[in-house]
C-alpha positions as CSV (number, residue, x, y, z in Angstrom):
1,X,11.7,-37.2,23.2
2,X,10.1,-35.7,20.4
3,X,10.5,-36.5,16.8
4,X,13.5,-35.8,14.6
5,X,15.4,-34.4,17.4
6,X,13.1,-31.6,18.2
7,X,13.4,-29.8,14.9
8,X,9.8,-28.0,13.4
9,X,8.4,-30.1,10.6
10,X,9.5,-28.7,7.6
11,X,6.0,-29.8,5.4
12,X,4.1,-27.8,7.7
13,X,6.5,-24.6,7.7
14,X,6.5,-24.5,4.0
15,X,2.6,-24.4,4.1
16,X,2.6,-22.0,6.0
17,X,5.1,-20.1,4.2
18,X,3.0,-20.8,1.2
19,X,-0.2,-19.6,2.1
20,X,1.8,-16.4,3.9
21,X,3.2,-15.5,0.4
22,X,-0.9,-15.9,-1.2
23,X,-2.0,-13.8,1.5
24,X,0.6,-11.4,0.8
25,X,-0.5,-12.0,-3.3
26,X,-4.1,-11.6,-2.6
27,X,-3.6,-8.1,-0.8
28,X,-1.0,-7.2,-3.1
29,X,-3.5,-7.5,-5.7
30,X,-6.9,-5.9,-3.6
31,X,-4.9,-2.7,-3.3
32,X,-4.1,-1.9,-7.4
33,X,-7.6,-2.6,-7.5
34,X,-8.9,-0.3,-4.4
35,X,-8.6,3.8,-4.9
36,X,-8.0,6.3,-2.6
37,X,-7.7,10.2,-3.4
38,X,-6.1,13.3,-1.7
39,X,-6.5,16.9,-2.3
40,X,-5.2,20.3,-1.8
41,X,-6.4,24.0,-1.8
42,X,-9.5,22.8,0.0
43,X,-10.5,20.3,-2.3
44,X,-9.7,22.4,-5.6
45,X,-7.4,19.8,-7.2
46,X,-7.9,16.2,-6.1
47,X,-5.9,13.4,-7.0
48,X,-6.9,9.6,-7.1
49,X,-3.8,6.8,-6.8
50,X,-4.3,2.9,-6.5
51,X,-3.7,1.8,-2.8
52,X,-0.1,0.6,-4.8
53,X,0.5,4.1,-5.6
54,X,-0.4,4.4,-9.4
55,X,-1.8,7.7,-10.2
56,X,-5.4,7.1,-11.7
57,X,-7.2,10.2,-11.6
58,X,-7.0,13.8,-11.6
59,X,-9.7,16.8,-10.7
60,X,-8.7,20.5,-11.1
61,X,-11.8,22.9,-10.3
62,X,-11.7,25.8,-12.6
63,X,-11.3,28.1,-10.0
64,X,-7.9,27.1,-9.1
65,X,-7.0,27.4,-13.1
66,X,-5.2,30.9,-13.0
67,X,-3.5,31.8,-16.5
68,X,-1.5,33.9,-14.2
69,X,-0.6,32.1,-11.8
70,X,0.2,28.4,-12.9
71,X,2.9,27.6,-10.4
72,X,0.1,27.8,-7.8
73,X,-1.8,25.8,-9.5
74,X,1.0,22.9,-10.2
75,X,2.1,23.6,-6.5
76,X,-1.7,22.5,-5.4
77,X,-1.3,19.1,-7.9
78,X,1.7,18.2,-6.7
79,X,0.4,18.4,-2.9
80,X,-3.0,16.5,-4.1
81,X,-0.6,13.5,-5.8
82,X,1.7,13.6,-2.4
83,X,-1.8,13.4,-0.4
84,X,-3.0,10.2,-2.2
85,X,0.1,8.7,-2.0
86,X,0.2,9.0,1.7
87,X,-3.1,7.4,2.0
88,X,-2.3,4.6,-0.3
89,X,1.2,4.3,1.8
90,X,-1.3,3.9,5.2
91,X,-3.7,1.7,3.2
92,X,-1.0,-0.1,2.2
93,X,0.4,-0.6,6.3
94,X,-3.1,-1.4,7.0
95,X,-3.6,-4.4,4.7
96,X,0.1,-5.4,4.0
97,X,1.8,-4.5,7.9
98,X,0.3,-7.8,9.3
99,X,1.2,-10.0,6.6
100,X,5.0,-8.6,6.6
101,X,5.4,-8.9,10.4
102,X,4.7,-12.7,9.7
103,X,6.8,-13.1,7.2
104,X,10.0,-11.4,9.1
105,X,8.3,-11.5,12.8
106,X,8.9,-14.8,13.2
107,X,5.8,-15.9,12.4
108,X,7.0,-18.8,11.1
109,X,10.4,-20.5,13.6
110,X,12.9,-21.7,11.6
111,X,13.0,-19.7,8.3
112,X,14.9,-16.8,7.2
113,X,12.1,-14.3,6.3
């Protein structure tokens, strides 16, 4: 028969659940640190967002700079921004995805994540 009718031990889950949540801290943390960038119009405007999404840099060539024409050029930021923003959103899958599913995967039997 095992132990306490069969039941995990509950010091050992909540370790575990513990050092799941600083993994999940420390990853949280490398991606506002880590950059990634997008662009548009073949590289003309380029735009630089933390892997958490914050918007950190932006690049306009002078050759997309049209007086005439300034809803092209806001047309071509706006695609650079959504550009980063989908690679920090795949960064983000990349180093958070593993650490979620063991959190609400089951990783750990017995708790409610």
């Amino acid at each position: 028969m095992i132990p306490g009718g069969g039941q995990p031990n509950m010091q050992q889950l909540l370790q575990q659940a513990q050092k799941m949540q600083q993994d999940l801290q420390r990853a949280q943390e490398e991606l506002a640190r880590t950059e990634v960038e997008g662009q548009a119009g073949g590289g003309l405007v380029r735009a630089t967002v933390t892997g958490s999404g914050e918007l950190r840099g932006l690049k306009i060539d002078p050759k997309a700079v049209d007086p005439e024409d300034t809803e092209t050029l806001a047309d071509l930021v706006v695609a650079a921004v959504q550009a980063a923003n989908e690679n920090a959103q795949t960064l983000q899958q990349q180093k958070l995805g593993p650490l979620a599913q063991g959190l609400g995967g089951g990783g750990i039997p017995g708790l409610p994540f």
